[in-house]
Structures are given as structure tokens and as C-alpha cells.
C-alpha positions in Angstrom: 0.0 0.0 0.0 1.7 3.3 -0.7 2.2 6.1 1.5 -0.4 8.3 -0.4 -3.3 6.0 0.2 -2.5 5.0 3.8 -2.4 9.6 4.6 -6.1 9.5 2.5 -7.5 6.5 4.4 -6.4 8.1 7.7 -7.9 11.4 6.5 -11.3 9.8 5.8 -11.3 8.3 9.1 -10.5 11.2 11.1 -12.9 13.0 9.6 -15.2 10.5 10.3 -14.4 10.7 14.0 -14.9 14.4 14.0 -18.2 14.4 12.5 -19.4 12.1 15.2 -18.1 14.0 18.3 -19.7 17.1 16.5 -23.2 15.7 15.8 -22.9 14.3 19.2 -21.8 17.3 20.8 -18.8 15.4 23.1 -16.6 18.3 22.9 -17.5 21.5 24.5 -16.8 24.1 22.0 -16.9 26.9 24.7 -13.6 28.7 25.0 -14.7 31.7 27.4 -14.7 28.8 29.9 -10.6 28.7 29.6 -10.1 32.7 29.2 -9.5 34.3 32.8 -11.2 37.3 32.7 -8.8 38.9 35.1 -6.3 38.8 32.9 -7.7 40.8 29.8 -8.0 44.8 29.3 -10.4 46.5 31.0 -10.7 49.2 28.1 -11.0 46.5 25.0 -11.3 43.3 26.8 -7.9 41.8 25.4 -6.5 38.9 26.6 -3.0 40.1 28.4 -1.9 36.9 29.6 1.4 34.8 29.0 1.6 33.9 25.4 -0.6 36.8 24.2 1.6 39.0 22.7 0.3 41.4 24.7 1.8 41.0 28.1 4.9 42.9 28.1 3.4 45.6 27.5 0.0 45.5 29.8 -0.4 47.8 33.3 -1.9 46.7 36.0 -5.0 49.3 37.0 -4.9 49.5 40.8 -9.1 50.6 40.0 -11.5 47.7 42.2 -14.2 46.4 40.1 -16.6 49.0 41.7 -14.8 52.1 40.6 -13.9 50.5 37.0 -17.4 49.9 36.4 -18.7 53.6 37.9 -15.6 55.3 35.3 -17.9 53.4 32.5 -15.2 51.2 31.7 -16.3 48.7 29.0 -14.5 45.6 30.9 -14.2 46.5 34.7 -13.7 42.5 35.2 -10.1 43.3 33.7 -7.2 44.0 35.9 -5.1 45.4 33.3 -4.6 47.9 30.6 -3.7 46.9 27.2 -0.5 48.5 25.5 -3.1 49.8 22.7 -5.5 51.1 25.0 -2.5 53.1 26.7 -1.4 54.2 22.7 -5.1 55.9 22.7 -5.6 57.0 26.4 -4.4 60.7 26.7 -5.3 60.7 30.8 -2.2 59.1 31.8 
């Protein structure tokens, strides 16, 4: 059998698989379940975490969840403030 047909019979099957487990619904396709919330901007709701690309360059906001969500502020679950929010916020 050559190498071709064993990577398309493989294929086929996998595919298989997937369909089941999605018309079944065995794999829980909710991903806000993972996200911390703590760890995203409080201006844009960014994730700031490890890994992001974003975390080098985040500030913690010292703000409680009270005050953050009497300012207005779009995501007063965050604890931090996104490099691109800081780019745009002329408070300071």
C-alpha cells in the first residue's frame, strides 16, 4: 500500500471521527470557559496573559471592580490595561 493512500485513508477516518463527536456534541466548544477574565484589558477586553503578545506591555490598574465599572469602563472584570489602549488613552 503506498504512503499516499494510507495519509487519505487516515484522513477519511478522522474526519469520520470528527463528524461524530460534533453531531454528538462530546466536545465542548466553549472557549470563554478557559479565558480568565482577570487577565484581559479593561478598556478592550484583550487577553493580556502569557503567550498573548500582549503581556509585556499591559499595566496593572490599581481601580476595584466597583470604581472601574462607575468610570464606564467597557470591561471593569479586567485588571489590566492593554499596550493599545495606553497608545489611545491621553489621561495618563
Amino acid at each position: 500500500m503506498s504512503t499516499m493512500a494510507i495519509i487519505i485513508a487516515l484522513f477519511l477516518v478522522l474526519r469520520q471521527v470528527a463528524k461524530v463527536f460534533n453531531d454528538n456534541k462530546l466536545v465542548d466548544k466553549s472557549f470563554d470557559l478557559l479565558k480568565d477574565k482577570e487577565t484581559s484589558c479593561n478598556r478592550c477586553g484583550r487577553d493580556v496573559s502569557i503567550g498573548s503578545g500582549f503581556w509585556s506591555k499591559r499595566l496593572s490598574d490599581k481601580d476595584n471592580f466597583e470604581v472601574r465599572k462607575s468610570k464606564g469602563v467597557k470591561y471593569p472584570e479586567g485588571n489590566y490595561i492593554c499596550g493599545e489602549c495606553l497608545k489611545g488613552d491621553t489621561r495618563k
